[in-house]
N, CA, C and O of each residue as an XYZ file, in Angstrom:
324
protein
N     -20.237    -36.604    -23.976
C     -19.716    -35.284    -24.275
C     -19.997    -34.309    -23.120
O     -19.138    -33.435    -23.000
N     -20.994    -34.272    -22.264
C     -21.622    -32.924    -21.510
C     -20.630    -33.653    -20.429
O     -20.148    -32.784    -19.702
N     -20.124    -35.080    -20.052
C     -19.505    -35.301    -19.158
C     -17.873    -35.007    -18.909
O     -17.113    -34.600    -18.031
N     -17.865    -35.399    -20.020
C     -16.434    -34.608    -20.282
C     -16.228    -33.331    -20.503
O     -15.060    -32.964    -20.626
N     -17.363    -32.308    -20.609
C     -17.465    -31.033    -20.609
C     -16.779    -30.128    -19.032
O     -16.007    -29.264    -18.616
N     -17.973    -31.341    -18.612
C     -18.319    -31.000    -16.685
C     -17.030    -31.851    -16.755
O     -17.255    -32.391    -15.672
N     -16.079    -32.309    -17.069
C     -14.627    -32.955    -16.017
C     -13.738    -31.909    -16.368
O     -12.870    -31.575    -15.561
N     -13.892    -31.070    -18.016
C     -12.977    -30.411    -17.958
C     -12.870    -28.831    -16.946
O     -11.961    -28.157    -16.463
N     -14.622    -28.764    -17.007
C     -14.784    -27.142    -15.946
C     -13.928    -27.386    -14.547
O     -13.142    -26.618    -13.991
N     -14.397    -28.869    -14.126
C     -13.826    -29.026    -13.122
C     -12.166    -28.841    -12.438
O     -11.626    -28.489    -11.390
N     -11.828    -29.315    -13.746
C     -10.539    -29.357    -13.638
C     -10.002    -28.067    -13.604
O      -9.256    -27.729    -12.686
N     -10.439    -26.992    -14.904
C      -9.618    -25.508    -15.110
C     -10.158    -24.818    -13.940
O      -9.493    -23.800    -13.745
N     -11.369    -25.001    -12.833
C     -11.490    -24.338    -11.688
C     -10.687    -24.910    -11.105
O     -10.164    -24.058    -10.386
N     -10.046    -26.195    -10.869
C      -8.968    -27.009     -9.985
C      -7.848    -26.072     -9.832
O      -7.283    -25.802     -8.772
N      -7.585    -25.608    -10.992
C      -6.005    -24.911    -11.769
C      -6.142    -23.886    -11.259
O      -5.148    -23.433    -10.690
N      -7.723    -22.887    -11.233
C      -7.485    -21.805    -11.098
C      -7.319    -21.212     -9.426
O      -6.649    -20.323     -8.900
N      -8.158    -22.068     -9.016
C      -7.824    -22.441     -7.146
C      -6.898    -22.722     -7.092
O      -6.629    -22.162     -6.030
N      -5.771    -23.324     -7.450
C      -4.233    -23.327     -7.189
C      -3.610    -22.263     -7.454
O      -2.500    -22.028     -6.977
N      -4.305    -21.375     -8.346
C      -2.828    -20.195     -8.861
C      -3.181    -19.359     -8.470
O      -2.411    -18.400     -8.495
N      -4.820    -19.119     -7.737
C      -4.928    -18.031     -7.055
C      -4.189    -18.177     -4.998
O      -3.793    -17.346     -4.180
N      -4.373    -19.785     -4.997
C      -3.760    -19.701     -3.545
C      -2.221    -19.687     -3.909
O      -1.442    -19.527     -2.970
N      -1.678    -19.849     -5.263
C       0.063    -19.476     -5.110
C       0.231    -17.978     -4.934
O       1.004    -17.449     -4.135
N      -0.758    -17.224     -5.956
C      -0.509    -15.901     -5.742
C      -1.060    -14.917     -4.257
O      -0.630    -13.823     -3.888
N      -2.201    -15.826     -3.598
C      -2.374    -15.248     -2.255
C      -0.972    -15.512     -1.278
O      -0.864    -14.682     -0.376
N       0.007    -16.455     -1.332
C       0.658    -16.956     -0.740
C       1.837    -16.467     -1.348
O       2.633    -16.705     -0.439
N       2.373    -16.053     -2.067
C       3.206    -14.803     -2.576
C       3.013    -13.828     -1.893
O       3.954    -13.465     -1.186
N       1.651    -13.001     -1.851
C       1.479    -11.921     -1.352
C       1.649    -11.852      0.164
O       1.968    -10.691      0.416
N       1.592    -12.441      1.086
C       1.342    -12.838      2.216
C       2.806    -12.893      2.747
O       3.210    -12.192      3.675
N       3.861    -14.167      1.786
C       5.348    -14.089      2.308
C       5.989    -12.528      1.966
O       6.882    -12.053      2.668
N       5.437    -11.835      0.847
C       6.164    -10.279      0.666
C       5.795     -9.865      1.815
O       6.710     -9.806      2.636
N       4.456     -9.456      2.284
C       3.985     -8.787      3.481
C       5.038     -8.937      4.460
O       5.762     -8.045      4.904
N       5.041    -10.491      4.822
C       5.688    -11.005      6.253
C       7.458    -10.544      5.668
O       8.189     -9.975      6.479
N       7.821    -10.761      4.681
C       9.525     -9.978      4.663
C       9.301     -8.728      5.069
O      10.007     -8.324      5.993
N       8.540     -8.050      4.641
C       8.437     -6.393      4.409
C       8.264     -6.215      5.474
O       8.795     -5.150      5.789
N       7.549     -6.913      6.686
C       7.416     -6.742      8.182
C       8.813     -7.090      9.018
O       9.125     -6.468     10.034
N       9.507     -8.025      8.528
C      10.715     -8.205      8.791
C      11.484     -6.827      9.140
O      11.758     -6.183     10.153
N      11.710     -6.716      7.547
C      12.253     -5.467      7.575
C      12.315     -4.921      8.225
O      13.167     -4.974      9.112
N      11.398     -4.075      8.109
C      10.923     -2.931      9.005
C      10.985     -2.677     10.160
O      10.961     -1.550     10.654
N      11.108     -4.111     10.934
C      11.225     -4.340     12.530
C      12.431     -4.195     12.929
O      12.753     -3.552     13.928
N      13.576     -5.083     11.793
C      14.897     -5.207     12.135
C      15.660     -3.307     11.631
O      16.476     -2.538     12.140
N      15.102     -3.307     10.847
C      15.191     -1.382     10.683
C      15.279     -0.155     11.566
O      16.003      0.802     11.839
N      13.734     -0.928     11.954
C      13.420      0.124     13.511
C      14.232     -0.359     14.403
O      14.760      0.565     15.022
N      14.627     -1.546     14.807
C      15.326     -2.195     16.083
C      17.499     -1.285     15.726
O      18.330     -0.733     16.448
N      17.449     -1.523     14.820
C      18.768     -0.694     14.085
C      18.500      0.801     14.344
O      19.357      1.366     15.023
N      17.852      1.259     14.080
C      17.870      2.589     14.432
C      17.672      3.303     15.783
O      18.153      4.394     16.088
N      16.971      2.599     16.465
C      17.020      2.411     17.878
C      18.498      2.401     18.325
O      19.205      3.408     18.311
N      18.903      1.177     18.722
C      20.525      0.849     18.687
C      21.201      2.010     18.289
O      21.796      2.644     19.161
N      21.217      2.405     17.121
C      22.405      3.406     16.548
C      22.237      4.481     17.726
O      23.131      4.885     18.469
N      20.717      4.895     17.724
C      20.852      5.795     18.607
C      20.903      6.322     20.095
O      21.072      7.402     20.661
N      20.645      4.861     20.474
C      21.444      5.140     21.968
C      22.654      5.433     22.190
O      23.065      6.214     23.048
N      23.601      4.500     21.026
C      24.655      4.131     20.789
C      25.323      5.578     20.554
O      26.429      5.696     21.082
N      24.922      6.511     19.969
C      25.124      8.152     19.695
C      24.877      8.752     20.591
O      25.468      9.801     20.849
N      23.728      8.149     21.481
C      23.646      8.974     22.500
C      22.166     10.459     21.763
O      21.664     11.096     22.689
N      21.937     10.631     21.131
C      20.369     10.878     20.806
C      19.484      9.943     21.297
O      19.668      8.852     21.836
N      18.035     10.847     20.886
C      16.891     10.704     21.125
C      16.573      9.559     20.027
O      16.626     10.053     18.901
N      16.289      8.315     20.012
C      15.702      7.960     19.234
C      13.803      8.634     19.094
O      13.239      9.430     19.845
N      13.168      7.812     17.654
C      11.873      8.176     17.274
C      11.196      7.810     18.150
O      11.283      6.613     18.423
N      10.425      8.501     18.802
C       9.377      8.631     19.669
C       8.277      7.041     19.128
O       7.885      6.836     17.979
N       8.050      6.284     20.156
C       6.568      5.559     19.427
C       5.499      6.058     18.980
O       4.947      5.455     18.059
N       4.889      7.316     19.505
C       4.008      8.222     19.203
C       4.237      8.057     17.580
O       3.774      7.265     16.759
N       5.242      9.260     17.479
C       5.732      9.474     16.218
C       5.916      8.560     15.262
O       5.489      8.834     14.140
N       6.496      7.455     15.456
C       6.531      6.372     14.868
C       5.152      5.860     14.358
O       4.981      5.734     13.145
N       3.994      5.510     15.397
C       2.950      5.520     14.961
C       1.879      6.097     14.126
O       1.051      5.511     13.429
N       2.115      7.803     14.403
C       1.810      9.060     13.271
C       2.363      8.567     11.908
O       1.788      8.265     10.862
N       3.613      8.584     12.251
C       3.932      7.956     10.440
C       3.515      7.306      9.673
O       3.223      7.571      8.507
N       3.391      5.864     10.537
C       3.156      4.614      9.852
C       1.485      5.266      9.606
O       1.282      5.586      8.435
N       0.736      5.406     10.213
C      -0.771      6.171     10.075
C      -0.704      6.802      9.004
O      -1.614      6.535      8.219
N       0.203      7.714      8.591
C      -0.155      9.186      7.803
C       0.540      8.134      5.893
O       0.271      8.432      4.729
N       1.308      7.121      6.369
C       1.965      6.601      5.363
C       0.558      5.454      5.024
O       0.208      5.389      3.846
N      -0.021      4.793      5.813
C      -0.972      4.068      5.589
C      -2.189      4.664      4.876
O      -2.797      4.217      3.904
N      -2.344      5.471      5.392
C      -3.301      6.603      4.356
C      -3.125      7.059      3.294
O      -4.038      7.435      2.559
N      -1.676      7.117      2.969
C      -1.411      7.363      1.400
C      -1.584      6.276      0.723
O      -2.157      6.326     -0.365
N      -0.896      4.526      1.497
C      -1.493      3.556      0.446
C      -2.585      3.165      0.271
O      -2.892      2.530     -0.738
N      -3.627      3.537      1.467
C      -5.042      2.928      1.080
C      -5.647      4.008      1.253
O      -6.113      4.211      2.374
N      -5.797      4.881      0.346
C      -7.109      6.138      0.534
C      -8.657      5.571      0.787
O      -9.391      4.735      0.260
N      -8.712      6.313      1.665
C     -10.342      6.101      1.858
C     -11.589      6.129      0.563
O     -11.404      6.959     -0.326
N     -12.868      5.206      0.468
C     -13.390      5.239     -0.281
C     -14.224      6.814     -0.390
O     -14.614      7.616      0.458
N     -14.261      6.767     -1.938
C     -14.754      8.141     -2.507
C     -14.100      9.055     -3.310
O     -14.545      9.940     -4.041
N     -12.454      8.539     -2.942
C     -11.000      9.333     -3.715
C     -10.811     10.336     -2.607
O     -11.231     10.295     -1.450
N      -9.965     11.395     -3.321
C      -9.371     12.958     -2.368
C     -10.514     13.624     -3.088
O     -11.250     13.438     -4.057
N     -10.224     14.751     -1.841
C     -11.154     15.689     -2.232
C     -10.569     17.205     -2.054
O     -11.265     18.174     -2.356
């Protein structure tokens, strides 16, 4: 009985190490689309705007954003103040 106890722990940790590396590996391919995106986005908007003949977004600026937008999804520990 205690052996078949210990085969079954073994096993539902087996299961649970699989569904946590499916769901790390979910998260990881969203990331890498969402980076996609974003690249082929920026690379499009670029284009358009030579193509118009404007200024495209500054990298600076570009970088401020992505910064000031990164800070809204991960607030620093402690909350707002």
């Amino acid at each position: 009985m205690k052996r078949a106890l210990a085969y079954l722990a073994l096993f539902l940790l087996t299961v649970l190490e699989m569904t946590l590396g499916l769901i790390a590996g979910a998260a990881a391919m969203v990331s890498v689309i969402t980076e996609m995106v974003a690249r082929a986005t920026a690379a499009g908007g670029d284009n358009f705007a030579r193509r118009v003949r404007i200024c495209p977004v500054s990298p600076r600026l570009r970088t401020e954003m992505a910064n000031v937008l990164s800070g809204l999804a991960n607030p620093a520990a402690g909350g707002t103040r």
